[in-house]
C-alpha positions, -999 to +999 in steps of 0.1 A: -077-474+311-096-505+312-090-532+281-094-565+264-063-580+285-075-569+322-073-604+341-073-610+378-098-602+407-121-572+403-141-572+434-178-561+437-183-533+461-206-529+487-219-493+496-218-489+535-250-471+550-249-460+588-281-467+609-303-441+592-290-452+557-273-421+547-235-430+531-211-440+554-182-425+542-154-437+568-166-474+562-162-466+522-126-457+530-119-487+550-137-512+527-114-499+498-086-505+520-095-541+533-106-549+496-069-541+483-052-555+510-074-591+507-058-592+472-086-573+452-065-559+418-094-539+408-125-528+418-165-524+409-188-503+421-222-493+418-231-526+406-265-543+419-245-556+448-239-518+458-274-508+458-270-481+433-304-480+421-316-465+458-288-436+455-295-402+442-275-392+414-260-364+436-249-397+462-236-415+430-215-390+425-202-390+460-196-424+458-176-423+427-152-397+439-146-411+476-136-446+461-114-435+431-099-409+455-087-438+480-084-471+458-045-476+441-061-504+415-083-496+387-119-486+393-149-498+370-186-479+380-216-493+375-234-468+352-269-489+343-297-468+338-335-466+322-321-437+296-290-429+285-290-398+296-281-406+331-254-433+316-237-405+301-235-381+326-226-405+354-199-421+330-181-390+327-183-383+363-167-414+370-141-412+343-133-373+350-129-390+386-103-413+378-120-444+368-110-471+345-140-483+326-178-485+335-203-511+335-237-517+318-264-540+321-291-548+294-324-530+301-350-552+315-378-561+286-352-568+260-365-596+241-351-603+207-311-608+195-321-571+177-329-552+207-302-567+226-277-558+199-294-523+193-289-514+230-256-522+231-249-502+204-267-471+216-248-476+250-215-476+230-226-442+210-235-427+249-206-435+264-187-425+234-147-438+242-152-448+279-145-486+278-172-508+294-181-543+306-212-561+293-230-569+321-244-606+316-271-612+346-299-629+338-311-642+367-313-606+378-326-587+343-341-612+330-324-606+296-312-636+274-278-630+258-270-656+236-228-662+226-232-651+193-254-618+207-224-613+219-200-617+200-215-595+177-217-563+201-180-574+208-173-570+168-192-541+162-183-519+195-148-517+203-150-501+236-167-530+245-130-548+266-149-572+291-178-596+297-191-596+333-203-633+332-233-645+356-250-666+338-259-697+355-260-724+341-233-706+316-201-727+318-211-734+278-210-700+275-173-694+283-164-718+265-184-709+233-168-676+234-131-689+238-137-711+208-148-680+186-117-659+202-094-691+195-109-689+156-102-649+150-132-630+168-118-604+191-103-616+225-125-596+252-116-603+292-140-624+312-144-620+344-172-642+360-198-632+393-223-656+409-207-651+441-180-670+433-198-705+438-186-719+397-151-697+404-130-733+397-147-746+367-150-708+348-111-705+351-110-739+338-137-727+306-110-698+298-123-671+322-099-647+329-108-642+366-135-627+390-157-600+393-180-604+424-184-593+458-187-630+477-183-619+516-149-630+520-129-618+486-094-633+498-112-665+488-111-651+451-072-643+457-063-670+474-081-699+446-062-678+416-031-678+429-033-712+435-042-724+405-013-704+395+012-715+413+002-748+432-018-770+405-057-773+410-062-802+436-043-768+460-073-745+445-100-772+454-089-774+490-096-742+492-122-732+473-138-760+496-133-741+526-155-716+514-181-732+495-205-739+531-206-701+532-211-696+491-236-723+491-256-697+523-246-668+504-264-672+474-298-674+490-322-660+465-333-622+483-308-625+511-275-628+496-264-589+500-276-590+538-257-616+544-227-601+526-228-569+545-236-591+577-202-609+574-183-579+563-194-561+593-183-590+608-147-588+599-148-551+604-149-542+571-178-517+576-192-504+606-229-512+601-246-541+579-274-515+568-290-524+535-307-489+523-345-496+524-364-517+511-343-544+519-341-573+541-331-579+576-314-610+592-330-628+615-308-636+649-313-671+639-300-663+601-271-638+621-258-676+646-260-698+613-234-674+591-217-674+628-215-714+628-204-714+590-180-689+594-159-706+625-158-736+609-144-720+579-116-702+600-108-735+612-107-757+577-084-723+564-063-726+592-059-765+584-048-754+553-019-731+564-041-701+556 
């Protein structure tokens, strides 16, 4: 069961479509695989980056059970919805299924500390003892969580265990919530997205590791456990291997294209297929990631990696 001291790399999922964008079950199983074996110790799906708002709930459900049936590390789901309804259900699905925890997102329109705080709290009464992640994306929702917002849903929600951190700029953020942890407010795990691009300096703030679904996740892996084991000026080297492909990555609109485009890549999945609407990569786009990713092979190899 997922809690307050989960630490480590909890990758964001992709969901694999074939050509026609039904589910692509075989490239599910192997994308669990080649997730685990790249170094993932948990992972997340039916987040944004798996397109779970353009499944059915029957396909949720499908989803859910394939991954948690295959994966040996602890499974969080993505259970966001307009009602709470649908969060229920789906939450006990995924729980009944094996998983560890589930993840939720404010609902767009939430304007004031008050509604922020009130969600939350009906989210917690929904769910009822299934531990979830807070969700902090507001590039995405649009939704302004302030530290002490959050805090407070921390204190008065106990199955709240993790913060999924994307602000950006939100390095102040981290660190604002370690300083309340470090004077007696409950210790919650943060694990921080944005494709990886602030990775360094949110360990450095207190975060507890990452939760995103950057195209190559050994990067997440590899920066960890050197910072573990081989001091930081190691972790910068390569962290900076990566950061050409991050930095392309995190194009506003095209980021999951080019996810699934370098997964396919690397024979993760059989098909880059985002489930329409969704963009398409232009051949141009397709010998750019090309030219970024060679180059990348080579400054890893340089590195002994």
């Amino acid at each position: 069961m997922l809690d307050e001291t989960a630490t480590g790399v909890f990758t964001i999922a992709a969901t694999p479509f074939l050509p026609d964008g039904s589910l692509d079950f075989e490239s599910i199983d192997r994308l669990v695989d080649g997730y685990i074996e790249k170094g993932a110790n948990g992972l997340t799906i039916l987040g944004m980056m798996g397109e779970a708002a353009k499944l059915t709930a029957e396909e949720s459900e499908s989803v859910v059970r394939r991954v948690t049936s295959r994966s040996s590390v602890p499974v969080i789901v993505g259970v966001s919805a307009p009602g709470f309804a649908a969060m229920t259900a789906l939450g006990n699905v995924a729980m009944d299924a094996g998983a560890s925890g589930v993840m939720v997102a404010p609902l767009k329109g939430l304007q004031t500390d008050a509604q922020i705080i009130g969600y939350f709290h009906n989210a917690a009464e929904a769910l009822g003892p299934i531990p979830f992640v807070l969700q902090d994306f507001p590039l995405v929702t649009g939704v302004q969580i302030a530290p002490s917002v959050i805090l407070r849903i921390v204190e008065d929600c106990p199955t709240c265990v993790m913060l999924k951190h994307e602000d950006w700029p939100g390095l102040e953020k981290i660190s604002a919530l370690r300083a309340a942890s470090e004077s007696g407010a409950r210790r919650i795990s943060i694990l921080c997205g944005n494709g990886g691009m602030f990775l360094l300096e949110e360990m450095l703030r207190g975060a507890d590791g990452a939760m995103t679904g950057f195209g190559y996740p050994e990067m997440m892996r590899q920066v960890l456990d050197a910072l573990a084991a081989d001091g930081l000026d190691r972790a910068r080297d390569i962290f900076d291997a990566y950061l050409p492909m991050m930095r392309y990555e995190s194009q506003p609109g095209l980021g999951l294209a080019i996810r699934k485009y370098t997964l396919a890549r690397q024979g993760l999945i059989a098909h880059s297929t985002l489930r329409k609407p969704g963009p398409s990569l232009s051949a141009a786009a397709k010998a750019e990631i090309d030219a970024i990713a060679s180059r990348q092979q080579k400054r890893l190899a340089d590195l002994g990696l």
